[in-house]
C-alpha positions in Angstrom: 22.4 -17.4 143.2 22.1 -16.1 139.6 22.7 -17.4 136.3 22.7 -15.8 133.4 20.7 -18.6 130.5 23.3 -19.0 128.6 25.4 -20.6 131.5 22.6 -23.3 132.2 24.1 -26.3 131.4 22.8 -27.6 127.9 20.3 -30.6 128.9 19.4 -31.5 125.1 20.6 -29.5 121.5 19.3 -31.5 118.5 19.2 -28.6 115.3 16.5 -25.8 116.8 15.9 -28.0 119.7 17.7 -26.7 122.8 17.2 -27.2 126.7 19.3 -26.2 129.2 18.7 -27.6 132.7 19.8 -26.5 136.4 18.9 -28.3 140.0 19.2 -25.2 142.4 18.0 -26.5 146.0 15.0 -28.7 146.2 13.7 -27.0 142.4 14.9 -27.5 138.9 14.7 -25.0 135.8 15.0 -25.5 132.6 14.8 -23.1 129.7 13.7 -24.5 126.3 13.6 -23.3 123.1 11.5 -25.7 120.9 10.7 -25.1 117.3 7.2 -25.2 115.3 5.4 -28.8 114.8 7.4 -30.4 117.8 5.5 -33.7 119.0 6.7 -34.6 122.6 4.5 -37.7 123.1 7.1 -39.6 121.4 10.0 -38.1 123.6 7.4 -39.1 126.4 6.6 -42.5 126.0 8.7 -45.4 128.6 7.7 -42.3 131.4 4.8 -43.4 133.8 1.3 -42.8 131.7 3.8 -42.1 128.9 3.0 -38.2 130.2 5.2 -36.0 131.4 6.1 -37.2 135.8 6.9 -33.5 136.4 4.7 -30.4 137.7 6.0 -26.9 136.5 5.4 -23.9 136.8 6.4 -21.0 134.4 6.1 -18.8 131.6 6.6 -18.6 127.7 8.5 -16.3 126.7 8.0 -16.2 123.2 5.3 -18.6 120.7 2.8 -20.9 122.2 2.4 -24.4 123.1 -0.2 -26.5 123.5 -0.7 -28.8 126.2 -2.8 -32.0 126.7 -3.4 -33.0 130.4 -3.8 -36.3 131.5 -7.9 -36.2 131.3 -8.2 -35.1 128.2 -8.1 -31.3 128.4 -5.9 -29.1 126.5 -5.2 -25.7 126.6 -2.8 -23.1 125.0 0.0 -21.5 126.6 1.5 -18.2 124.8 4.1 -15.6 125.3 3.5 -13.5 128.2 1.5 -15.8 129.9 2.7 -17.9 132.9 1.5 -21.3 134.0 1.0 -24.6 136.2 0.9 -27.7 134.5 0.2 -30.6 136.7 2.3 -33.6 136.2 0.6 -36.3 133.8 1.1 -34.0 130.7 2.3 -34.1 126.9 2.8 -31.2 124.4 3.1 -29.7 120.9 4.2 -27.0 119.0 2.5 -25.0 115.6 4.8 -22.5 116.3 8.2 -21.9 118.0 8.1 -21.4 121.4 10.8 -20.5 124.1 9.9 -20.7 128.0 11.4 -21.4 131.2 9.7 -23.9 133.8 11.0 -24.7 137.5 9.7 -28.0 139.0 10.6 -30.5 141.6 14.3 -31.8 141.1 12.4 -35.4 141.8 10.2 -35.6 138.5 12.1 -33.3 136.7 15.6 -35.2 136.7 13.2 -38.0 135.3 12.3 -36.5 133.0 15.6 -35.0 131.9 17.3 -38.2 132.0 14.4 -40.2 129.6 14.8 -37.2 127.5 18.1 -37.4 126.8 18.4 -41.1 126.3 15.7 -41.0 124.0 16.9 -38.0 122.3 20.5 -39.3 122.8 
């Protein structure tokens, strides 16, 4: 089954914040455009650890973003690159970024629902 991104259902639009969010099988994908200085820790906290619960696995399309794992490392993610990030992670942006991440429907639905009502 293919969708074309703009027919993802929109998950979360908030000004240049925009998510759209699909459960296909046993995975989920979401493609997120998120714009320089974004803070997700906020978005983040009520979630166990007050990280994100979900794995992904992806790539960035355009930007960066960086990512601080649950023991303390962080790394940089940018446009070309794809990626695993283990559950138990936050993020933030200098610059605007766009990717696309598929994860377990599980974690990932948790997330997406916190996310909205915070957001919300």
């Amino acid at each position: 089954m293919a969708t074309p991104v703009h027919m993802i259902p929109l998950e979360i639009s908030q000004g240049d914040l925009e998510t759209r969010y699909v459960e296909m099988g046993d995975m989920a994908i979401r493609h997120a455009k998120v714009p320089a200085g974004t803070d997700l820790t906020p978005v983040l906290q009520g979630l166990p650890a007050d990280r994100c619960p979900s794995p992904h696995w992806g790539i960035v399309l355009e930007g960066s973003i960086r990512l601080q794992h649950a023991d303390g490392s962080e790394e940089t993610a940018r446009a070309g690159e794809v990626y695993h990030w283990p559950a138990g992670h936050t993020a933030r942006t200098d610059e605007a970024v766009v990717f696309l991440e598929v994860g377990p429907v599980g974690p990932m639905r948790e997330f997406s629902e916190h996310a909205k009502k915070v957001l919300g």
